[in-house]
ZAKE-966699 format. One record per residue (C-alpha): residue in three letters; x, y, z. Coordinates in Angstrom, 2 decimals, m for minus. Each point is the difference from the previous one (the first is absolute). Example, Ala and Ser with C-alpha at 12.3 -4.5 7.8 and 13.67 -1.06 7.14 Angstrom:
% residues 2
[node "Ala",[12.30,m4.50,7.80]]
[node "Ser",[1.37,3.44,m0.66]]
% end
This chain:
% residues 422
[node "Unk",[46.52,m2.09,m32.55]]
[node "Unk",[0.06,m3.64,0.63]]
[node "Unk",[m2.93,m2.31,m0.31]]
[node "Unk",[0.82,m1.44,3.94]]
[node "Unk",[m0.04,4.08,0.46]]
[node "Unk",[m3.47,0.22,m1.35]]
[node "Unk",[m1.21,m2.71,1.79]]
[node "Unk",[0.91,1.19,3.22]]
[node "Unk",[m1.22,3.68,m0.33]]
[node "Unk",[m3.26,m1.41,m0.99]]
[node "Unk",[0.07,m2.63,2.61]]
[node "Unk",[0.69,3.47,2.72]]
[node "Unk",[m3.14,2.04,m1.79]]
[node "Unk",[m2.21,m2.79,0.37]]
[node "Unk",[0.84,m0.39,3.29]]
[node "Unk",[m0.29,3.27,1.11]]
[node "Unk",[m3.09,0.27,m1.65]]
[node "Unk",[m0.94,m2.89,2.04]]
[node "Unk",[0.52,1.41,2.83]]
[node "Unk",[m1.29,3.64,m1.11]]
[node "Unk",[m3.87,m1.55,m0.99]]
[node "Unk",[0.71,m2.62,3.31]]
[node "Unk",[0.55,3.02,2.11]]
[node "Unk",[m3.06,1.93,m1.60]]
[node "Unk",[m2.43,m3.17,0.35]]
[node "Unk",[0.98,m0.27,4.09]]
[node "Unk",[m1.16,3.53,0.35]]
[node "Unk",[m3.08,m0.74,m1.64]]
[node "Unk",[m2.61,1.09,2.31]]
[node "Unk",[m2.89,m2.75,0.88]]
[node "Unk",[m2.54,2.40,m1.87]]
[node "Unk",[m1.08,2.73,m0.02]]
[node "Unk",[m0.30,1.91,3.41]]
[node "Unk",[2.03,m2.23,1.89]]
[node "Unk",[1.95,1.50,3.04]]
[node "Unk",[2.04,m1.08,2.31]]
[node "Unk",[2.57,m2.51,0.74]]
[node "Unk",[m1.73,m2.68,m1.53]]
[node "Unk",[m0.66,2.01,m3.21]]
[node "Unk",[2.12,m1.54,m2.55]]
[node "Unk",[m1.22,m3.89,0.65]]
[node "Unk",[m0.56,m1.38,m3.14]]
[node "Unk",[m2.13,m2.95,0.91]]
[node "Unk",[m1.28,m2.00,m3.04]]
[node "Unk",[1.22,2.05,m3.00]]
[node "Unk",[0.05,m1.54,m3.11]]
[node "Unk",[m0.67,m3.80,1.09]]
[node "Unk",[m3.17,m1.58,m0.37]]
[node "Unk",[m3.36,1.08,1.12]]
[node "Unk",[m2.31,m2.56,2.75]]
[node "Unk",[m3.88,0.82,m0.81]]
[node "Unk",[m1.62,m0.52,3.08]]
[node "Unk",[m3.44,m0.95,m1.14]]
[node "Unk",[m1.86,m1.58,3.28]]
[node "Unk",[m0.15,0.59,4.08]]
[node "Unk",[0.98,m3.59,0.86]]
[node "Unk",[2.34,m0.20,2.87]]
[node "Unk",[1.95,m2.05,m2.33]]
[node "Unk",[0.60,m1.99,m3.47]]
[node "Unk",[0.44,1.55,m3.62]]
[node "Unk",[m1.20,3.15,m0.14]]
[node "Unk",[0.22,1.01,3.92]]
[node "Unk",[2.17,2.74,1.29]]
[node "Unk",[2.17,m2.93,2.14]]
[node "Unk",[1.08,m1.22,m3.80]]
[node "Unk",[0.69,3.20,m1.03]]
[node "Unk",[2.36,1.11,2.47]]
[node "Unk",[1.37,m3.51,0.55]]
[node "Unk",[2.85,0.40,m2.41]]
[node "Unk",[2.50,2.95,m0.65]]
[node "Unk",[m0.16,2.63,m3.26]]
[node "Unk",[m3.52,0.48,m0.04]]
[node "Unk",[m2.37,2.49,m0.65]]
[node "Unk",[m3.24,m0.38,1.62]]
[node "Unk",[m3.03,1.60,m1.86]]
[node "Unk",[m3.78,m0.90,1.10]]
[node "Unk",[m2.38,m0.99,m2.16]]
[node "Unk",[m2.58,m0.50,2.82]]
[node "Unk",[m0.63,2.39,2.98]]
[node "Unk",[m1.58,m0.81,3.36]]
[node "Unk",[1.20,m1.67,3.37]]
[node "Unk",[2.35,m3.09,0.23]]
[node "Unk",[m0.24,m1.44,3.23]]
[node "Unk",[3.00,m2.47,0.68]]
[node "Unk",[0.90,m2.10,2.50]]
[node "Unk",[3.45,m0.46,0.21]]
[node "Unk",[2.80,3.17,m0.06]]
[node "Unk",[1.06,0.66,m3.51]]
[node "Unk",[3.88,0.06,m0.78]]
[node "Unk",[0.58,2.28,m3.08]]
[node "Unk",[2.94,m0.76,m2.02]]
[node "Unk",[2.71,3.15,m0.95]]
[node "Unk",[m0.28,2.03,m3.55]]
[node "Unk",[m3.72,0.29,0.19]]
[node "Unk",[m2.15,2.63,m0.90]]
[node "Unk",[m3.72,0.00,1.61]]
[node "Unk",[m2.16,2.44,m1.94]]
[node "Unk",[m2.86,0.24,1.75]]
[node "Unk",[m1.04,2.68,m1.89]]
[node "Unk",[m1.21,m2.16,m3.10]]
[node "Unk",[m2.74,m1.68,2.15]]
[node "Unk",[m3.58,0.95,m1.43]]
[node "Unk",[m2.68,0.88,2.59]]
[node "Unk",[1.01,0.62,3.85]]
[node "Unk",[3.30,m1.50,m0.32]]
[node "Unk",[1.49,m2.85,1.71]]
[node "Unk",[m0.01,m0.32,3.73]]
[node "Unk",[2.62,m3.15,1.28]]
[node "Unk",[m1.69,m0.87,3.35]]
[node "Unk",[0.48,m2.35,2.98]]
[node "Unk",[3.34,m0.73,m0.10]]
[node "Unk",[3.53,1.92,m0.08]]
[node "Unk",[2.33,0.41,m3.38]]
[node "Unk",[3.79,0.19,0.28]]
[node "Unk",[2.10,1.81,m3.22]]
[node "Unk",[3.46,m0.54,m1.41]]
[node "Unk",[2.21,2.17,m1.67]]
[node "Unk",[m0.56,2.76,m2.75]]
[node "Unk",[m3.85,m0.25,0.05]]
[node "Unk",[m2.36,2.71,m0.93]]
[node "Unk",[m3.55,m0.27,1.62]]
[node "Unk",[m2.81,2.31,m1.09]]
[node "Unk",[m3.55,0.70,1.15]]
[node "Unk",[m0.88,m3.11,1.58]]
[node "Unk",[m1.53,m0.59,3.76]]
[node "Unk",[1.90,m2.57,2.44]]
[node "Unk",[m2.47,m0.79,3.06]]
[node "Unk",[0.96,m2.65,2.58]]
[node "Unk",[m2.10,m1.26,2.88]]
[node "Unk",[m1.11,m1.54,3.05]]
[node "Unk",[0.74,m3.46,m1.16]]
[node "Unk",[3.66,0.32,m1.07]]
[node "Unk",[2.62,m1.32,2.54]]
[node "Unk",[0.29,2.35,2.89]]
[node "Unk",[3.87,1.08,m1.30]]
[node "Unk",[m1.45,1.26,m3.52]]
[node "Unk",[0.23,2.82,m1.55]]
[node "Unk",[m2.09,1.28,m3.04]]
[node "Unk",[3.34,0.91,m2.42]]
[node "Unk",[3.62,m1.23,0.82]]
[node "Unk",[3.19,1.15,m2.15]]
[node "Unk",[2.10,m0.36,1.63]]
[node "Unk",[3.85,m0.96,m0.67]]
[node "Unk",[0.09,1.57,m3.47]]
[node "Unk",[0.47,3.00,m2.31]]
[node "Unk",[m1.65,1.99,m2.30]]
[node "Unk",[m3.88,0.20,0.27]]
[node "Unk",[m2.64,2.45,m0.02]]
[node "Unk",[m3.66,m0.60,1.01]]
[node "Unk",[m2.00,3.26,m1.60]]
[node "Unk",[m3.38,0.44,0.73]]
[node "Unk",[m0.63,m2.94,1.91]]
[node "Unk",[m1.95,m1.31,3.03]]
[node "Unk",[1.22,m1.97,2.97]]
[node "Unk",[m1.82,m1.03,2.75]]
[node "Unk",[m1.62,m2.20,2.92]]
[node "Unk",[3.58,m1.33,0.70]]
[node "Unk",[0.17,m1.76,3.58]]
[node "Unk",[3.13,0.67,0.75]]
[node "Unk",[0.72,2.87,m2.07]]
[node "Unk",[m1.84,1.09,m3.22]]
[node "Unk",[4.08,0.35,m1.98]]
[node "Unk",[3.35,m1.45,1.07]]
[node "Unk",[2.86,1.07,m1.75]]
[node "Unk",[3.07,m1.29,1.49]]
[node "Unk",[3.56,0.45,m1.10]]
[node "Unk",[m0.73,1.45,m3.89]]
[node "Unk",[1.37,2.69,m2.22]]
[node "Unk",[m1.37,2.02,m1.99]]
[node "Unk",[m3.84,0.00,0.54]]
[node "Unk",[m2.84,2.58,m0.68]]
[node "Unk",[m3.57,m0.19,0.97]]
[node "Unk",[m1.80,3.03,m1.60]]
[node "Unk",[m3.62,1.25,0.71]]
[node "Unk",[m0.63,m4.02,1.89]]
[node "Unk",[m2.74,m0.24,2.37]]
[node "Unk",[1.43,m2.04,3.63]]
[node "Unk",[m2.89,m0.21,2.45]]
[node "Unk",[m2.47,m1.58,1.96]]
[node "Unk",[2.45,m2.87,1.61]]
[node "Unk",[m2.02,m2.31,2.07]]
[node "Unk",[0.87,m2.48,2.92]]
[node "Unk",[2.41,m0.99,1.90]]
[node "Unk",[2.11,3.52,m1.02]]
[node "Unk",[m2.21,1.82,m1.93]]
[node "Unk",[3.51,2.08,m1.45]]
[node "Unk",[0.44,1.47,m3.21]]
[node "Unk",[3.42,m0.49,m0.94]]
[node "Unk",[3.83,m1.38,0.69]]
[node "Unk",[2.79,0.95,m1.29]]
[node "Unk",[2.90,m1.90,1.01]]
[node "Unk",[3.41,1.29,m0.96]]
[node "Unk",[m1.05,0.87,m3.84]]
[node "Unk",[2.22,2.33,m1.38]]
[node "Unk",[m1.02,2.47,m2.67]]
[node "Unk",[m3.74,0.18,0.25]]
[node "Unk",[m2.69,2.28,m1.24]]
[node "Unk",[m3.27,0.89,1.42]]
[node "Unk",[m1.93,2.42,m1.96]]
[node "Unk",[m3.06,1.06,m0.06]]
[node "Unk",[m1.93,m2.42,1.94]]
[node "Unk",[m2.53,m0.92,2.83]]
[node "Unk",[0.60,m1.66,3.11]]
[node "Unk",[m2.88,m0.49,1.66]]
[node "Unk",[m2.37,m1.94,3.00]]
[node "Unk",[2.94,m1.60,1.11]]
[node "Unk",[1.18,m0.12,3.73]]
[node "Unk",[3.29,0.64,m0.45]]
[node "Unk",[2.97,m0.06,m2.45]]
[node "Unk",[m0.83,2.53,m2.60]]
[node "Unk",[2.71,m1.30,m0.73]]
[node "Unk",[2.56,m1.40,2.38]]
[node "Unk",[3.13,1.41,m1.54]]
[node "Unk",[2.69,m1.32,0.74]]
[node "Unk",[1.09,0.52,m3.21]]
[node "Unk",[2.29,2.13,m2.51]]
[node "Unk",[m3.24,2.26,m1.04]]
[node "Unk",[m1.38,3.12,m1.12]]
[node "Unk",[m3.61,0.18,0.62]]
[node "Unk",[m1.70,2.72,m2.48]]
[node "Unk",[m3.49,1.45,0.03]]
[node "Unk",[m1.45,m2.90,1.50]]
[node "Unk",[m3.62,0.13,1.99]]
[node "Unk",[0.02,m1.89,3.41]]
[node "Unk",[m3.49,m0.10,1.22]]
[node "Unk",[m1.80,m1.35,3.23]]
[node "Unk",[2.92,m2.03,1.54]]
[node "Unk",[m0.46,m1.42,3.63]]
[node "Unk",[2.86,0.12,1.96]]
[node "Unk",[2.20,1.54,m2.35]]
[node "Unk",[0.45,1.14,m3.52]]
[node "Unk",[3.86,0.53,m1.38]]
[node "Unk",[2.38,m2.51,2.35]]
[node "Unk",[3.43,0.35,m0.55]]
[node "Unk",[2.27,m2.95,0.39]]
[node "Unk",[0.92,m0.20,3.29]]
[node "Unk",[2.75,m2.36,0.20]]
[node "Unk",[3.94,0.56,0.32]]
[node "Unk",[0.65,0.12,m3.67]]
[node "Unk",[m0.23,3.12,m1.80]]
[node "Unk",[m2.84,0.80,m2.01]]
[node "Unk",[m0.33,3.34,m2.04]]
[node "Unk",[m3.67,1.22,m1.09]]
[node "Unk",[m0.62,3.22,m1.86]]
[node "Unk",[m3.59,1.25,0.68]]
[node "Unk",[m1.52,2.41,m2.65]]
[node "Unk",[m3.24,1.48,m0.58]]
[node "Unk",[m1.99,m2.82,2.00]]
[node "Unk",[m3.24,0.83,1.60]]
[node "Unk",[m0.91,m1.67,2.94]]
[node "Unk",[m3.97,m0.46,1.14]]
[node "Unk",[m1.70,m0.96,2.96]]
[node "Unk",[m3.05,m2.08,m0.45]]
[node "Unk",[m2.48,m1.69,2.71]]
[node "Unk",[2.75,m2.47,0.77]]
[node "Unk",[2.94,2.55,0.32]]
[node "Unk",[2.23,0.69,3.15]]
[node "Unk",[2.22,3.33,m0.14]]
[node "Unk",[3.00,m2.62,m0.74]]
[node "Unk",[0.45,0.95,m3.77]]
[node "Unk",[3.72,m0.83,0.74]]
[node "Unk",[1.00,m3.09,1.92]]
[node "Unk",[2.97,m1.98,1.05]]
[node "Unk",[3.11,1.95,m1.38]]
[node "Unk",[3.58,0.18,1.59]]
[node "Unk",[3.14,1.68,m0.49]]
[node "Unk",[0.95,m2.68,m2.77]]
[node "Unk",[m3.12,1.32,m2.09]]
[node "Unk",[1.69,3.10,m2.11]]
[node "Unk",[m2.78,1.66,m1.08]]
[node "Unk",[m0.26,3.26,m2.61]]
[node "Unk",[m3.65,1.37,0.22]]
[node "Unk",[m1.56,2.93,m1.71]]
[node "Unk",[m3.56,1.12,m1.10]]
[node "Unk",[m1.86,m2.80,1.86]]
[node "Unk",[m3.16,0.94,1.76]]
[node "Unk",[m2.18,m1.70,2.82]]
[node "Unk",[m3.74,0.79,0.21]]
[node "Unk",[m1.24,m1.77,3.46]]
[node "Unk",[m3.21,2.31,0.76]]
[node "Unk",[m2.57,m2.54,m2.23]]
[node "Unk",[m2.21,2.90,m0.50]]
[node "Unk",[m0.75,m1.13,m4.00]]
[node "Unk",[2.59,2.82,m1.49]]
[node "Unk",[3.17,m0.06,m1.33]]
[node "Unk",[1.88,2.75,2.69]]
[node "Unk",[3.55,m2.05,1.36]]
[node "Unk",[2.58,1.92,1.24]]
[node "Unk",[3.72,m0.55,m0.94]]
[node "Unk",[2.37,m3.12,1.53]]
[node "Unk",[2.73,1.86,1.20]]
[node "Unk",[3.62,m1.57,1.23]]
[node "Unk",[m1.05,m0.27,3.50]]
[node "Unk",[m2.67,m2.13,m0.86]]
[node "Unk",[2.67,m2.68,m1.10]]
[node "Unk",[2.12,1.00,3.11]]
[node "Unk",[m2.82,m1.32,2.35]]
[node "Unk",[0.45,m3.16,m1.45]]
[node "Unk",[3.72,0.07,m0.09]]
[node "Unk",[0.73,0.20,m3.17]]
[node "Unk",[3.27,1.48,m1.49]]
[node "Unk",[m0.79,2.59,m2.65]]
[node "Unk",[1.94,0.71,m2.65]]
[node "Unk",[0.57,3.21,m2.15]]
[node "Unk",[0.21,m1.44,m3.47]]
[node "Unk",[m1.96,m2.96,m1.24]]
[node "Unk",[1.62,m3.47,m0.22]]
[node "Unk",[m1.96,m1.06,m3.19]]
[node "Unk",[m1.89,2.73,m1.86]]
[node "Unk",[3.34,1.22,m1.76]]
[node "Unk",[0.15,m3.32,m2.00]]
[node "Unk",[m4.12,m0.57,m0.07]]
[node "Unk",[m2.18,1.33,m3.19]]
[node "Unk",[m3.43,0.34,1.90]]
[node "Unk",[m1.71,3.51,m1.19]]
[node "Unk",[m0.80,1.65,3.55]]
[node "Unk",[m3.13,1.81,1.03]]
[node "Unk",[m1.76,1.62,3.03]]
[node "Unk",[m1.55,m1.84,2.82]]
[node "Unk",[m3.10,1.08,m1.13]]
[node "Unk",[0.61,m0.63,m3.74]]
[node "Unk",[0.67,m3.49,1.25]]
[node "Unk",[m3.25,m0.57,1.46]]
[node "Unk",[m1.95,0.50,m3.23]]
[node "Unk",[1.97,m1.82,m2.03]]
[node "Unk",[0.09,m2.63,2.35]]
[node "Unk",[m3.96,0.47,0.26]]
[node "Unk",[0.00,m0.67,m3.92]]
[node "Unk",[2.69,m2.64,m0.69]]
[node "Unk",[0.84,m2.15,2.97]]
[node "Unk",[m0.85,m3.43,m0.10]]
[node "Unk",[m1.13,m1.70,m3.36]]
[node "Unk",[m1.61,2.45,m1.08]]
[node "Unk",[m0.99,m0.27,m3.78]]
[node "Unk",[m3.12,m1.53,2.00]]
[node "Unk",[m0.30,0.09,3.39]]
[node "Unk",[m2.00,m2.65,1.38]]
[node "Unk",[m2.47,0.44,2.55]]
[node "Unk",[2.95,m0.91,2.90]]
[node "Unk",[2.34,2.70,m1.27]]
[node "Unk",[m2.87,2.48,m0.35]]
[node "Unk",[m1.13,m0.73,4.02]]
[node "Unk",[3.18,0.47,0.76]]
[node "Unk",[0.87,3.16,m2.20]]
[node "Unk",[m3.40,0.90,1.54]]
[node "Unk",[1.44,0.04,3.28]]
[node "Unk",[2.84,2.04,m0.96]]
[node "Unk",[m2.06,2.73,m1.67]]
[node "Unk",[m1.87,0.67,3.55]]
[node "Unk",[3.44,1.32,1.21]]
[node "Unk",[m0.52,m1.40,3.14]]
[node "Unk",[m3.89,m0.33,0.70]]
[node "Unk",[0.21,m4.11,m1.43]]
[node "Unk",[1.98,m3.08,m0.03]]
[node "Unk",[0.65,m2.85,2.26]]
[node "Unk",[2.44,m2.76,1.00]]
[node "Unk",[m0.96,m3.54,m0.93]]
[node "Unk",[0.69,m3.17,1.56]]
[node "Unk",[m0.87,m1.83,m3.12]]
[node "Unk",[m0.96,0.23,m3.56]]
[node "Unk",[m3.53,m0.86,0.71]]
[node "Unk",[m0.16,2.50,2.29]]
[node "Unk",[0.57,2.23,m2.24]]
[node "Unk",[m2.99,m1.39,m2.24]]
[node "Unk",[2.39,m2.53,m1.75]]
[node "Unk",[0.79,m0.22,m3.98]]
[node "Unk",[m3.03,0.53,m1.93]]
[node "Unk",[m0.94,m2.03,m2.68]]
[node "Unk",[0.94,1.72,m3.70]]
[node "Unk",[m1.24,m1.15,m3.10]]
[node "Unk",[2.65,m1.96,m2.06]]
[node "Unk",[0.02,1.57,m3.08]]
[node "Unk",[1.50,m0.98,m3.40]]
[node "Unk",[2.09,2.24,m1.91]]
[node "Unk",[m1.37,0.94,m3.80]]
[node "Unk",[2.84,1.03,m1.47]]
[node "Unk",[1.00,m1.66,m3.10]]
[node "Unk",[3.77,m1.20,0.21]]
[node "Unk",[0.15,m2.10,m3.22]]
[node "Unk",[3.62,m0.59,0.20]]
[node "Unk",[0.48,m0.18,4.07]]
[node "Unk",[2.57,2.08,0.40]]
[node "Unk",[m1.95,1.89,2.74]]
[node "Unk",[m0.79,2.94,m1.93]]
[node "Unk",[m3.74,0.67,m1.64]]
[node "Unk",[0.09,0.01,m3.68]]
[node "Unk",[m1.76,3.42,m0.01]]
[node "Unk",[2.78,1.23,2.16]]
[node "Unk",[2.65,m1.65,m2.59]]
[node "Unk",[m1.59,1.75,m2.61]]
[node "Unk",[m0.26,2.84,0.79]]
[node "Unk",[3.69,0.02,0.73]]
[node "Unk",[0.80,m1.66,m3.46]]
[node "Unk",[0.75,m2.79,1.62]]
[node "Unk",[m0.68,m3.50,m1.72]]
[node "Unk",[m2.67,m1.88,2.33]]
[node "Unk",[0.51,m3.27,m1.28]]
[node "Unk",[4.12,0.04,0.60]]
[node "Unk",[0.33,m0.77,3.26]]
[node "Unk",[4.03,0.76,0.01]]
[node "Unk",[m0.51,4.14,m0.24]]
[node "Unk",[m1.23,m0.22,3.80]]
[node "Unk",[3.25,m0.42,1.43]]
[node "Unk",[1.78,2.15,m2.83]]
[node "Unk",[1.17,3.22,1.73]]
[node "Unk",[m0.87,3.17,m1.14]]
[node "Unk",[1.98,3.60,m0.08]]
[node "Unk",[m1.30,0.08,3.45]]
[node "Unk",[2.08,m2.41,1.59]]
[node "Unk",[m3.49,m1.46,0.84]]
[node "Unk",[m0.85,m3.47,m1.95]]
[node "Unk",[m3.56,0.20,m2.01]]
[node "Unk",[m1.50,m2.30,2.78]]
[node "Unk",[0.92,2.73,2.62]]
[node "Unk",[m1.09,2.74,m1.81]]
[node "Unk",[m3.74,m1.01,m0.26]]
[node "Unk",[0.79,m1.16,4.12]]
[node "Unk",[1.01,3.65,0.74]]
[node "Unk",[m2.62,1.09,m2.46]]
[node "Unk",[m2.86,m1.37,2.37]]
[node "Unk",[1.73,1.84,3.61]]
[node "Unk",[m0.31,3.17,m1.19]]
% end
């Protein structure tokens, strides 16, 4: 055989190897647990690490920095609230770990933060409030594709607490939404995403939009608790929309009408099964089954076979399944702080407590939480303890063998990340 022969059957093995170890890498899922559409977002693997080591609204150190440029991942050295003042625009190819904040966690309050593509967020709380423009909401990502939020808190948006408008491939599993405030006092809008995943989380003490969906959605073994006017809207407009509804419970609190289901039209092509609606409020889990007709009344089209769920990954479970893992995991929930736990509070009473603010303060405000200091010894700053490195033969004062990827498909740095959300 020819050496130009050679050459070119090595150049095709390569190159299909390439694209073999390419192709196996894209289906690399974000870690560990992660569902959904969003689920393969790869966010900041294997570029540097950001320490954020204070709760300044801004300057080395702050979360603005850290998410101010692209490839990052985010890891906390501090834990506590950061109050900011202006919105925060994240760059794309970030990971947020929220879960390596000591103490309480971290808590981003008083303004809104927009995302970019292929981010990962994890455990951390996004509150708005009265003082933001009277347009804002609390989390915006909108016009991208691949992201998923897991375990994380959103709320006191004034407009809505989450916009999502015109994305692919998004998940937000076991999230918190609630407690909008003034002038809407809404949950959440979805306009024209396609490919989104809702899984396994709480909407809550909003008036309406839990969520607006006009959207390309399925909706799994979510909680909606002690909406106002309505809970679930479909999107009511003269595009098509197609939402498949699984396993959802839906609560009446204090606040709640007998609108569960709002605003859908014949454009809304809905598959539904397994959902239940509790509206008695008598403190005990005892809902009776959604049936078609209930969508009928609102003029929905139903459909006999799902739109979504075919191509989705999300593990399915009962209604009431739902509720206690929702009860255990929504929100970030590593720590609750004393907000989630009032709220989560609320939820428990099955009906007997909760409320619809106007404004944060209303709803006694952000406490004050100790800023505490991490004491983890990191002597290389990778972003992974040395005991941790150790213990995994690791070398902690090589800073390189964070981003080397293991048989996993998982670099070192996301293996101790993952380690810490179990």
């Amino acid at each position: 055989m020819s050496r130009l022969r050679i050459s070119s059957c090595c150049c095709i093995l390569l190159f299909a190897s390439f694209l073999i170890t390419s192709g196996a890498q894209a289906q690399q899922l974000a870690f560990p647990g992660a569902e959904g559409f969003g689920r393969f977002a790869a966010g900041g693997r294997g570029y540097p690490i950001y320490k954020v080591t204070n709760l300044q609204d801004s300057g080395k150190g702050s979360f603005r920095d850290a998410v101010s440029l692209p490839r990052r991942t985010v890891v906390f050295d501090v834990s506590g609230v950061i109050r900011i003042e202006g919105k925060i625009s994240a760059a794309a190819n970030i990971t947020i770990a929220g879960q390596t904040a000591p103490g309480e966690g971290i808590t981003v309050y008083g303004n809104g933060v927009s995302f970019s593509d292929n981010t990962i967020v994890r455990y951390l709380r996004f509150r708005g409030g009265i003082n933001m423009s009277r347009g804002s909401c609390t989390v915006v990502a909108d016009s991208l594709k691949d992201i998923i939020f897991d375990h994380v808190s959103i709320e006191w948006g004034r407009w809505d607490n989450l916009h999502i408008k015109k994305s692919t491939n998004v998940t937000l599993q076991y999230c918190l939404i609630g407690e909008g405030i003034d002038p809407q006092r809404f949950g959440a809008l979805l306009e024209n995403p396609e490919n989104i995943t809702i899984h396994h989380s709480l909407f809550t003490g909003n008036q309406s939009r839990n969520p607006k969906a006009k959207a390309k959605i399925e909706f799994i073994n979510n909680l909606i608790y002690n909406w106002g006017t309505s809970g679930f809207v479909g999107g009511h407009s003269s595009a098509d929309h197609y939402q498949d509804l699984v396993g959802n419970y839906f609560i009446g609190g204090p606040s709640s009408s007998a609108g569960f289901l709002s605003m859908f039209t014949a454009t809304d092509h809905v598959y539904q099964r397994g959902n239940y609606v509790d509206l008695n409020k008598d403190g005990k889990l005892n809902g009776r089954l959604v049936t078609d007709e209930d969508f009928r009344k609102e003029s929905a089209t139903l459909l006999k076979e799902p739109s979504l769920l075919s191509q989705g990954s999300v593990k399915t479970h009962t209604a009431a399944q739902a509720f206690k893992m929702v009860l255990t995991e929504a929100g970030s929930s590593l720590k609750r702080d004393a907000v989630d736990l009032r709220i989560i509070g609320y939820l428990e009473s099955l009906g007997k407590t909760g409320q619809i603010f106007k404004t944060e303060a209303d709803a006694g405000g952000q406490p004050e939480v100790k800023e505490t200091l991490s004491s983890l010894i990191d002597s290389d700053g990778d972003g992974i303890p040395d005991k941790w490195e150790l213990k995994q033969k690791l070398d902690p004062k090589h800073a390189a063998d964070a981003n080397k990827l293991s048989s996993s498909g998982y670099t070192n740095l996301e293996r101790y990340l993952n380690s810490l959300a179990k």
